[in-house]
C-alpha positions as CSV (number, residue, x, y, z in Angstrom):
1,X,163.3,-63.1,-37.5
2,X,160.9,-63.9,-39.7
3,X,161.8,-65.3,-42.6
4,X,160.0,-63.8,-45.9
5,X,158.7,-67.1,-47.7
6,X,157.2,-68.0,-43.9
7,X,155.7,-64.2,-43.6
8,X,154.2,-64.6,-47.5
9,X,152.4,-67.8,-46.5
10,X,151.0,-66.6,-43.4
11,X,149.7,-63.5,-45.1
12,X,147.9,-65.8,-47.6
13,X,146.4,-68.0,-44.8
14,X,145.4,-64.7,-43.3
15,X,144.1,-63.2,-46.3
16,X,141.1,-66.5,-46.5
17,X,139.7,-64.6,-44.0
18,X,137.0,-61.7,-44.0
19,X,139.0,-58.3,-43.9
20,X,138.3,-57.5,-40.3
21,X,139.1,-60.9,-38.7
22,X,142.3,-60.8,-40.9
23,X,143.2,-57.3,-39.7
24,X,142.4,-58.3,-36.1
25,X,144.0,-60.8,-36.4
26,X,147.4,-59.3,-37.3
27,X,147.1,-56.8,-34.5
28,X,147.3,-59.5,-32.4
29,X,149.5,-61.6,-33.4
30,X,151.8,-58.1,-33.9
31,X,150.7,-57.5,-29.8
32,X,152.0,-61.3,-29.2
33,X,155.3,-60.9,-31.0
34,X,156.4,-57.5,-28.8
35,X,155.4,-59.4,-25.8
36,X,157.2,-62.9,-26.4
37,X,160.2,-61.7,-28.6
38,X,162.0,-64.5,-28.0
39,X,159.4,-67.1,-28.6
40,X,159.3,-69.0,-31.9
41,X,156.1,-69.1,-33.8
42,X,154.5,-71.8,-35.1
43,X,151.7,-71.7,-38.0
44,X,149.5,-74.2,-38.6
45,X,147.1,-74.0,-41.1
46,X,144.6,-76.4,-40.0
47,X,141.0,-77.9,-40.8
48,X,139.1,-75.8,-38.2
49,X,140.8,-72.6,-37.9
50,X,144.4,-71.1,-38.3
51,X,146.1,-71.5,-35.0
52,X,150.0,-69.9,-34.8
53,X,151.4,-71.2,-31.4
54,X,153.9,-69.7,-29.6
55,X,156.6,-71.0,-27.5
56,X,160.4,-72.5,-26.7
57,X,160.4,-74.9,-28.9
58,X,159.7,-75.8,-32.5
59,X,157.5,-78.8,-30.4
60,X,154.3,-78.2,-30.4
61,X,153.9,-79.9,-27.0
62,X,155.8,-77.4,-25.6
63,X,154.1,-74.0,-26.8
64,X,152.5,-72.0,-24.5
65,X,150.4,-69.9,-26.0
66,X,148.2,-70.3,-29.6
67,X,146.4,-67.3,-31.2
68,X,143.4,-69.3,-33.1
69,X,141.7,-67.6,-35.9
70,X,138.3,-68.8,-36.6
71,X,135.9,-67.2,-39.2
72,X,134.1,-64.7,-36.9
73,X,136.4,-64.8,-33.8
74,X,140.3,-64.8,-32.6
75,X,140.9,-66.7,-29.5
76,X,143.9,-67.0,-27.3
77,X,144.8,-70.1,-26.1
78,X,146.5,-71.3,-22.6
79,X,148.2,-74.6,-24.1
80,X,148.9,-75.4,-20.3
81,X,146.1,-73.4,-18.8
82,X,144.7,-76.1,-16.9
83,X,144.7,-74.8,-12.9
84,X,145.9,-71.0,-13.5
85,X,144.7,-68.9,-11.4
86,X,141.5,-67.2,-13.0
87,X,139.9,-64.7,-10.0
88,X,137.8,-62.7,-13.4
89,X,136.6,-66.4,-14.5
90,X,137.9,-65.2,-18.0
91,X,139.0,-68.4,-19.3
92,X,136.8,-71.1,-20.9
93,X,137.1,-74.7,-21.1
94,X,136.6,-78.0,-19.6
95,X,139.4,-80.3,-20.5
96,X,142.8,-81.5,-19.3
97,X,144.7,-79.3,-20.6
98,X,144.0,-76.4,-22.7
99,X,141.8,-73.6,-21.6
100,X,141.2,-70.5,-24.1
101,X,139.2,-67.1,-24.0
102,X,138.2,-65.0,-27.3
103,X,139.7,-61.6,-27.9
104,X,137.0,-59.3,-28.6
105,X,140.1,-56.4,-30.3
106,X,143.5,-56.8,-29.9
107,X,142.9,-54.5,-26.8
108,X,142.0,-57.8,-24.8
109,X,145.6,-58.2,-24.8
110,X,146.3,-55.4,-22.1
111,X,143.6,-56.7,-19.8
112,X,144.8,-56.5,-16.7
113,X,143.3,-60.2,-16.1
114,X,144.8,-61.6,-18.9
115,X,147.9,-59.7,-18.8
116,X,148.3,-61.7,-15.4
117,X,147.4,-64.9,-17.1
118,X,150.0,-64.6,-19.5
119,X,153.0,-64.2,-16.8
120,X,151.8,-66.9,-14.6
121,X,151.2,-69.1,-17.7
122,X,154.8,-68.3,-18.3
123,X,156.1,-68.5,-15.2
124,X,154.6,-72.5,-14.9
125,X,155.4,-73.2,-18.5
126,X,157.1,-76.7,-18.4
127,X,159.7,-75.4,-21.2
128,X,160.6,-71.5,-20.6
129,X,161.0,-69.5,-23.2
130,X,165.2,-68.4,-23.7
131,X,165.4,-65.3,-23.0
132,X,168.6,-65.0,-25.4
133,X,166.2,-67.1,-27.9
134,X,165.3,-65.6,-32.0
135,X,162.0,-65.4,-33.1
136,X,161.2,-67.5,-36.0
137,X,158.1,-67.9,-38.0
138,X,158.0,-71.6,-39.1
139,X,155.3,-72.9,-41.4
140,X,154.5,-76.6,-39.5
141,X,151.3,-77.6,-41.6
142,X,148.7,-76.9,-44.1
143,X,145.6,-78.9,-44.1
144,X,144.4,-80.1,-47.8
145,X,141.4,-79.9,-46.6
146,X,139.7,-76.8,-44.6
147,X,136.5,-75.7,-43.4
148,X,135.3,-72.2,-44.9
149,X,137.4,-69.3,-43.3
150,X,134.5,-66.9,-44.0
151,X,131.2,-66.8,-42.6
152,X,128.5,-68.4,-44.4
153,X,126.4,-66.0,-46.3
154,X,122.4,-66.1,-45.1
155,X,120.4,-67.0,-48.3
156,X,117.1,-65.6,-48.0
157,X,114.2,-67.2,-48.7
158,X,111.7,-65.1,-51.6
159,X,108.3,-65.1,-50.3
160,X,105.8,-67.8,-51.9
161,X,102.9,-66.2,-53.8
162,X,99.9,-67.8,-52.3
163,X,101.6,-68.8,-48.7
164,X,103.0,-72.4,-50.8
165,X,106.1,-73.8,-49.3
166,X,109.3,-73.1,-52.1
167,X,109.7,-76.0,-54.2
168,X,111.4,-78.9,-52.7
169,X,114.5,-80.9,-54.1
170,X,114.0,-85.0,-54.2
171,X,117.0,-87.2,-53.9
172,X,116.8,-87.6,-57.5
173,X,117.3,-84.1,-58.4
174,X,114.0,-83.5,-59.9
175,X,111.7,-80.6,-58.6
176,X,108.5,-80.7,-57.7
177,X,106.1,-78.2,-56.5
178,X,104.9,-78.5,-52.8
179,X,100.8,-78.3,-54.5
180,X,102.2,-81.3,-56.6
181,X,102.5,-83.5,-54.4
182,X,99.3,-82.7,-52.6
């Protein structure tokens, strides 16, 4: 179930993004919610990305999965992917715990190498998910503070007449002319 005030906020920390990364990124999650029906879902609206973890528990220690959206990319997160089998070498990451690869479409999802991830990561998750369990949405945080959820737009730079560098900014705030200061 998920409950409409949760699915309006999710939406609006969906709609930060580009159009595409937000539309690929509701495919996905979409994909994840047919697959783990009985997982509860757990948004988190965070400095560096959106993650939405999914798992038995409204603990996020115990999720299993976390579809992270970042500005140009959606990644899919093994929150106990340390030692799964990976024959393809899919999966990225160094650490204790976590390892992750980016989904390239929601496509990624039917893989055949992560498809296999995904069920041995669930059959080793330290929490199962019930399979008599309700989907939820639930809301768990919302940064004050957040990093831009679109990509930066490239300035360009206008060409100098006479090959001069552009003007340049002091600390003060004052311009002056790259021949000024020759």
């Amino acid at each position: 179930m998920v409950e409409p005030n949760a699915a309006k906020q999710l939406a609006s920390f969906l709609a930060k993004f580009t159009p595409q990364i937000a539309a690929q990124a509701e495919a996905i999650l979409n994909r994840m919610r047919m697959r783990l029906p009985t997982a509860l879902e757990l948004a988190y609206d965070n400095y560096n990305a959106l993650a939405i973890g999914f798992g038995p528990t409204e603990k996020s220690s115990q999720a299993i999965f976390s579809i992270a959206v970042f500005p140009q990319w959606v990644s899919l997160f093994f929150l106990q992917g340390k030692g799964l089998p990976d024959p393809e070498k899919i999966l990225k990451g160094t650490g204790n715990v976590v390892r992750h690869l980016v989904l390239k479409s929601p496509d990624a999802l039917e893989d055949p190498a992560v498809k296999a991830l995904m069920e041995v990561a669930l059959e080793r998750a330290a929490v199962p998910l019930d399979p008599n369990g309700k989907h939820r949405l639930i809301i768990k945080s919302i940064s004050p503070k957040q990093r831009p959820r679109r990509p930066a737009v490239k300035a360009t730079k206008p060409a100098s007449p006479g090959g001069r560098h552009p003007a340049k900014v002091r600390n003060s705030g004052s311009r002056i002319k790259a021949a000024d200061r020759e």
